[in-house]
DRENTORBA-668717 format. One record per residue (C-alpha): residue number from 1; residue in one letter; x, y, z. Coordinates in steps of 0.2 Angstrom, whole numbers, plus 2048, in hexadecimal, padded with zeros to 3 digits. Layout:
# DRENTORBA-668717
PT  num  residu   xx   yy   zz
PT  NUM       A    X    Y    Z
...
END
This chain:
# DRENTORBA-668717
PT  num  residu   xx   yy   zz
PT    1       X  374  D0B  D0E
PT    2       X  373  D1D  D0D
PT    3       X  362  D25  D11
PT    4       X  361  D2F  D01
PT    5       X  362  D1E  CF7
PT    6       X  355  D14  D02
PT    7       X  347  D10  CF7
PT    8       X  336  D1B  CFD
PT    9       X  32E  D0E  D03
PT   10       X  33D  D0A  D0E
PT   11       X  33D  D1B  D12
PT   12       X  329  D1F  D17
PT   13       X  32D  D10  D20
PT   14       X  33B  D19  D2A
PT   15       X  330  D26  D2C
PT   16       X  322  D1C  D32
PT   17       X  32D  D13  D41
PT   18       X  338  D20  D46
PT   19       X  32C  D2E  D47
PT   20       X  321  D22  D52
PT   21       X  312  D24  D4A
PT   22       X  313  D10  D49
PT   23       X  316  D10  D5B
PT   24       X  305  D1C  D5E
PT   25       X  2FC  D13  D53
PT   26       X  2FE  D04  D5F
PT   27       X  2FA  D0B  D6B
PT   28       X  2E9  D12  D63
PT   29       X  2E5  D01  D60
PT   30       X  2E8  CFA  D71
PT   31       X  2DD  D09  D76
PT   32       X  2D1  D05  D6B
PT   33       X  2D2  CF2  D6E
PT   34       X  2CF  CF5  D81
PT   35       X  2C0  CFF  D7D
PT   36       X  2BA  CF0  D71
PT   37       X  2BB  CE4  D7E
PT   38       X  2AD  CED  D8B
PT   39       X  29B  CEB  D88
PT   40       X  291  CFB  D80
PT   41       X  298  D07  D72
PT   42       X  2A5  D12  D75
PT   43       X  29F  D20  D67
PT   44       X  2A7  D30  D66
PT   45       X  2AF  D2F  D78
PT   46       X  2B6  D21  D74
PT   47       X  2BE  D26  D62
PT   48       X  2C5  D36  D6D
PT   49       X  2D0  D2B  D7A
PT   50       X  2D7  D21  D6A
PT   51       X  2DB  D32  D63
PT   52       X  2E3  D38  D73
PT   53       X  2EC  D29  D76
PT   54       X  2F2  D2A  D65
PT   55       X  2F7  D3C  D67
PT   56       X  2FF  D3B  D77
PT   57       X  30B  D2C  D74
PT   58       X  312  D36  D63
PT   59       X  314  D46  D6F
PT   60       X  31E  D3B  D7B
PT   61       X  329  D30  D72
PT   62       X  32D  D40  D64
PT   63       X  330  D4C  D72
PT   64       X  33D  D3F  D79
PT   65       X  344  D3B  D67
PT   66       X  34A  D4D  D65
PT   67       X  352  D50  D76
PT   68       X  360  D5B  D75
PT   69       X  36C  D51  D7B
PT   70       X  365  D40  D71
PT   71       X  369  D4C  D62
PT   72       X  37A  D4E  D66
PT   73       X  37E  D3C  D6A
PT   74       X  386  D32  D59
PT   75       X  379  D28  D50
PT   76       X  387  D19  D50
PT   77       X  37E  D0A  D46
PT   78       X  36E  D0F  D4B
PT   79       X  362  D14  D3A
PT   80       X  354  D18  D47
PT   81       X  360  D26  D51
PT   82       X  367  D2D  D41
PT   83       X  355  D2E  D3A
PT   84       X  34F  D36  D49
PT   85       X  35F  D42  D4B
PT   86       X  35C  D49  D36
PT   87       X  34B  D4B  D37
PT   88       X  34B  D53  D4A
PT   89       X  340  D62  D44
PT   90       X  331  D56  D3D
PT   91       X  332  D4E  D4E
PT   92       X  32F  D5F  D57
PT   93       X  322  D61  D4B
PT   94       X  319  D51  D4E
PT   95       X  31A  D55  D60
PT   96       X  314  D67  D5D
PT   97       X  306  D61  D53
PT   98       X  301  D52  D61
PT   99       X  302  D5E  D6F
PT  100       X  2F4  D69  D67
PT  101       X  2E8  D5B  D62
PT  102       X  2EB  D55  D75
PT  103       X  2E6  D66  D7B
PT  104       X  2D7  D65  D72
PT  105       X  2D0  D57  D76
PT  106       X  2D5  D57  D89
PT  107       X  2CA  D69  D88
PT  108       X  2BD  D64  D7C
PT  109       X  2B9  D52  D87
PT  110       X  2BA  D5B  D99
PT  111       X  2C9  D4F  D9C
PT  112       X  2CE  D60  DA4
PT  113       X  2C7  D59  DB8
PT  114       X  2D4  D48  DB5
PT  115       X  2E3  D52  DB4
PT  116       X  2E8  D4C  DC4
PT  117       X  2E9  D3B  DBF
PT  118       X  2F1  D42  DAD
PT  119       X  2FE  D4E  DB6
PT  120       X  307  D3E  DBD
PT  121       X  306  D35  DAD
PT  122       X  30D  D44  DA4
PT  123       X  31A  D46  DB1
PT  124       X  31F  D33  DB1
PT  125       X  322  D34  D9D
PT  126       X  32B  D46  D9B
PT  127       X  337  D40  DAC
PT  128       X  33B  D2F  DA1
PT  129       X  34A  D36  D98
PT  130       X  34B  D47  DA1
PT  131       X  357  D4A  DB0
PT  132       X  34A  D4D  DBE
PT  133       X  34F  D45  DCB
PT  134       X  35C  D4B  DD8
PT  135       X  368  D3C  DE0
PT  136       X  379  D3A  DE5
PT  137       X  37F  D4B  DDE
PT  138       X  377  D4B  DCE
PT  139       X  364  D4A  DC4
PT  140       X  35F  D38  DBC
PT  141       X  354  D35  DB0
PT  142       X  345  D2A  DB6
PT  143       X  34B  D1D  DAA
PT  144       X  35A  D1C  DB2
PT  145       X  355  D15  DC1
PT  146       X  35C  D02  DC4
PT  147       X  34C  CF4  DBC
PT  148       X  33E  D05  DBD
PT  149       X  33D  D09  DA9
PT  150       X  336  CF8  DA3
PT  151       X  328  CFA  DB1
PT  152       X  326  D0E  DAD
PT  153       X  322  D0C  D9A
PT  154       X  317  CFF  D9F
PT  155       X  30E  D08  DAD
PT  156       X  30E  D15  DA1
PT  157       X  306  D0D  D93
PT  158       X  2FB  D02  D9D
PT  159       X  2F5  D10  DA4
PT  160       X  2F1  D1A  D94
PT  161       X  2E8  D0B  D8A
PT  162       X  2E0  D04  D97
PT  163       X  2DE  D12  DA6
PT  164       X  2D6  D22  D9B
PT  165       X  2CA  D17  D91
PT  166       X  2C4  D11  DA0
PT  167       X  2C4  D23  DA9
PT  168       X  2BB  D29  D99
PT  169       X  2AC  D1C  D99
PT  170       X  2AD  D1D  DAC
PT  171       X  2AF  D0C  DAF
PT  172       X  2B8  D08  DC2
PT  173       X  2C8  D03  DC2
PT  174       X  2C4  CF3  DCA
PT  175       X  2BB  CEC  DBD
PT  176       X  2CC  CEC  DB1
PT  177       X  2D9  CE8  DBD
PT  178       X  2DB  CD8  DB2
PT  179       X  2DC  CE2  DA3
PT  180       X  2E7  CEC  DAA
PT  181       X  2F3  CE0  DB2
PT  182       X  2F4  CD8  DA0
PT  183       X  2F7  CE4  D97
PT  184       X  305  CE9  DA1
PT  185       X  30E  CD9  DA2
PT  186       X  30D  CD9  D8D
PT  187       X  316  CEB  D8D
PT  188       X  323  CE7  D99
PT  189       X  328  CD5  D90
PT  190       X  32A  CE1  D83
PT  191       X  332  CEE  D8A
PT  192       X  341  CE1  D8E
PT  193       X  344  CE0  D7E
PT  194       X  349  CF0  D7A
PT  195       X  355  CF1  D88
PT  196       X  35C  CE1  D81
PT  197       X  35E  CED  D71
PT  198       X  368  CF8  D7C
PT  199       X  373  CED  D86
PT  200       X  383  CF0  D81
PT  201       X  37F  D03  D81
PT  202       X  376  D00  D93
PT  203       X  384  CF7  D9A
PT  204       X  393  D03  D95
PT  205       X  38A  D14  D9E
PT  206       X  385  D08  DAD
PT  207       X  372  D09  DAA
PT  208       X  36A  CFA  DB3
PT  209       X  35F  CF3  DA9
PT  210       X  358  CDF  DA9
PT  211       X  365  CDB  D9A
PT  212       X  373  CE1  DA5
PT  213       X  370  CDA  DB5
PT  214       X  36A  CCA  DB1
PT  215       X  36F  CC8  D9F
PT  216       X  367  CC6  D8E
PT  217       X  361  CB4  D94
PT  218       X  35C  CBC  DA4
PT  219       X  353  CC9  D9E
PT  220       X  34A  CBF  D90
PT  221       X  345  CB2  D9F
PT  222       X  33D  CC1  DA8
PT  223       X  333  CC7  D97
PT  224       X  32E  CB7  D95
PT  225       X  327  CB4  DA5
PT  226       X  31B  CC4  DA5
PT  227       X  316  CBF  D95
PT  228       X  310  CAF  D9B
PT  229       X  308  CBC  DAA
PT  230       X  2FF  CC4  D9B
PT  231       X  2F8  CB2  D95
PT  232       X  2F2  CAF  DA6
PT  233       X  2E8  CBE  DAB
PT  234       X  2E2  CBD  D99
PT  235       X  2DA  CAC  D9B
PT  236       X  2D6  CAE  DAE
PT  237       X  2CB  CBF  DA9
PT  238       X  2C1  CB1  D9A
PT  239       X  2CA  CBC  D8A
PT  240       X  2C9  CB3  D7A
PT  241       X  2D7  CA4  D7B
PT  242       X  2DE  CA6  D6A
PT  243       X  2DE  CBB  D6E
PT  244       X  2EA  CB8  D7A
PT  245       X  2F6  CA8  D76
PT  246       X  2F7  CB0  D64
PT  247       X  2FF  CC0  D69
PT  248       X  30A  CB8  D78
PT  249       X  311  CAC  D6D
PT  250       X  314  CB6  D60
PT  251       X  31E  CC3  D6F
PT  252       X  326  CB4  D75
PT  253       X  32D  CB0  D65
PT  254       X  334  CC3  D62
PT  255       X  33A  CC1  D75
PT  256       X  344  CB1  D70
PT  257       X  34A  CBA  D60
PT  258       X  351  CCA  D68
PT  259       X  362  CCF  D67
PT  260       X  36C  CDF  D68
PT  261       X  375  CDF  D55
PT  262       X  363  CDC  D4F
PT  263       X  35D  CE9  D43
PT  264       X  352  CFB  D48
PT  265       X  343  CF1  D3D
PT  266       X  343  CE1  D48
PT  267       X  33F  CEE  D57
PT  268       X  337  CFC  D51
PT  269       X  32C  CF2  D44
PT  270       X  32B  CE1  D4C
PT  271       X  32C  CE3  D5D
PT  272       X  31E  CF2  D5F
PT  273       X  316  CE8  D54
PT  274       X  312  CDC  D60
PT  275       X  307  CE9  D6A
PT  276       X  2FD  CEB  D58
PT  277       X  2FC  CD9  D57
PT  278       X  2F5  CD7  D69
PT  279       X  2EA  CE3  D63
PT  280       X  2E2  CDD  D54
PT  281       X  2E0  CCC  D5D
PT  282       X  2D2  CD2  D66
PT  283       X  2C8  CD8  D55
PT  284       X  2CB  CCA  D4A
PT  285       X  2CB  CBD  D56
END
């Protein structure tokens, strides 16, 4: 259906997924979640790192929406790509308007003396899309590398919702190495997904992803295997049972269902959704 004749809430919808605002908002909440599950209140330090968090992944993901060169290539089937390519300047916007609110609070908090730790983390989300490194006569994205972007977005992310919250209320790593270790093995199931999304597409410039080298079957195999991972640190570090079988079996169901001709809501909408559900668990539950 042509955009100009999606109903509004179709299209605020649209706008909601493909701007990733739905995508920041999850990861917000997982921030926010994290927080919720250590002893003492967070206050306003707390409500700064969910802010950040929020701010940072809407910079990220815009800013890698509205490469150049992803605006050139044909939407084809994809209502998420053809949303993104129309409304390229909002993107930059949201980006422009992320990047400042980041600033802010990384000068106003004194996050300033973790910039070595940031830098990294910075470097290892611009360098996901971007041609940054040299080999065999020309640059590669980091996403590129055969198996590494499913264990990058969720190093990346695991490191975000987890590490700076942590960093923030100076808690030692070591005493959220479970946490962190679940958390991970919950993005990457996840992250199979979407290169099951992009198999075809994947498989015809040669990328190496889990889907290609081992199949859809494969691939779900290996996404259900860390999910079960993620149950098992969850219960081994005494989280709230239902808090954790909930959401993986809710994942695991997503995982099962996923397939390439489904549709940009059952990715965009769906599965992120999952990390909002993974989220929520551990309020209501």
């Amino acid at each position: 259906m042509p955009a100009a004749h999606r109903a509004l809430p179709l299209r605020l919808l649209d706008a909601l997924l493909f701007s990733s605002v739905w995508l920041a908002g999850a990861a917000a909440a997982q921030t926010a979640a994290t927080l919720r599950l250590w002893p003492g209140p967070a206050g306003a330090t707390g409500l700064h790192v969910v802010v950040l968090v929020f701010a940072a992944t809407l910079l990220t993901y815009n800013l890698d929406a509205a490469l150049p060169f992803k605006y050139r290539q044909p939407a084809g089937t994809s209502g998420r790509k053809a949303w993104q390519q129309r409304h390229r300047p909002a993107l930059v916007g949201l980006a422009g308007a992320a990047a400042l609110s980041g600033a802010y609070l990384l000068l106003t908090d004194g996050w300033v003396h973790f910039l070595p730790v940031l830098l990294p983390l910075a470097a290892l989300a611009i360098g996901y899309s971007w041609p940054v490194l040299p080999w065999r006569g020309r640059w590669w994205a980091i996403r590129e590398v055969p198996l590494l972007k499913v264990f990058l977005i969720a190093g990346v992310w695991t490191a975000v919702t987890v590490g700076l919250p942590a960093l923030a209320l100076h808690r030692p790593l070591g005493t959220v190495l479970g946490l962190l270790g679940q958390r991970f093995c919950l993005v990457a199931a996840l992250a199979i997904v979407f290169d099951i999304r992009d198999y075809s597409r994947d498989r015809g410039v040669g990328l190496r992803t889990f889907p290609v080298l081992l199949g859809v079957g494969g691939a779900k195999a290996v996404s259900l295997a860390l999910l079960a991972g993620a149950v098992a640190l969850g219960l081994v570090r005494e989280a709230t049972p239902l808090a954790v079988l909930l959401p993986a079996g809710l994942a695991a169901a997503v995982v099962l269902a996923a397939d390439e001709h489904r549709g940009d809501y059952f990715f965009a909408l769906v599965t992120d959704g999952m990390l909002l559900v993974q989220a929520a668990a551990y309020f209501v539950l």
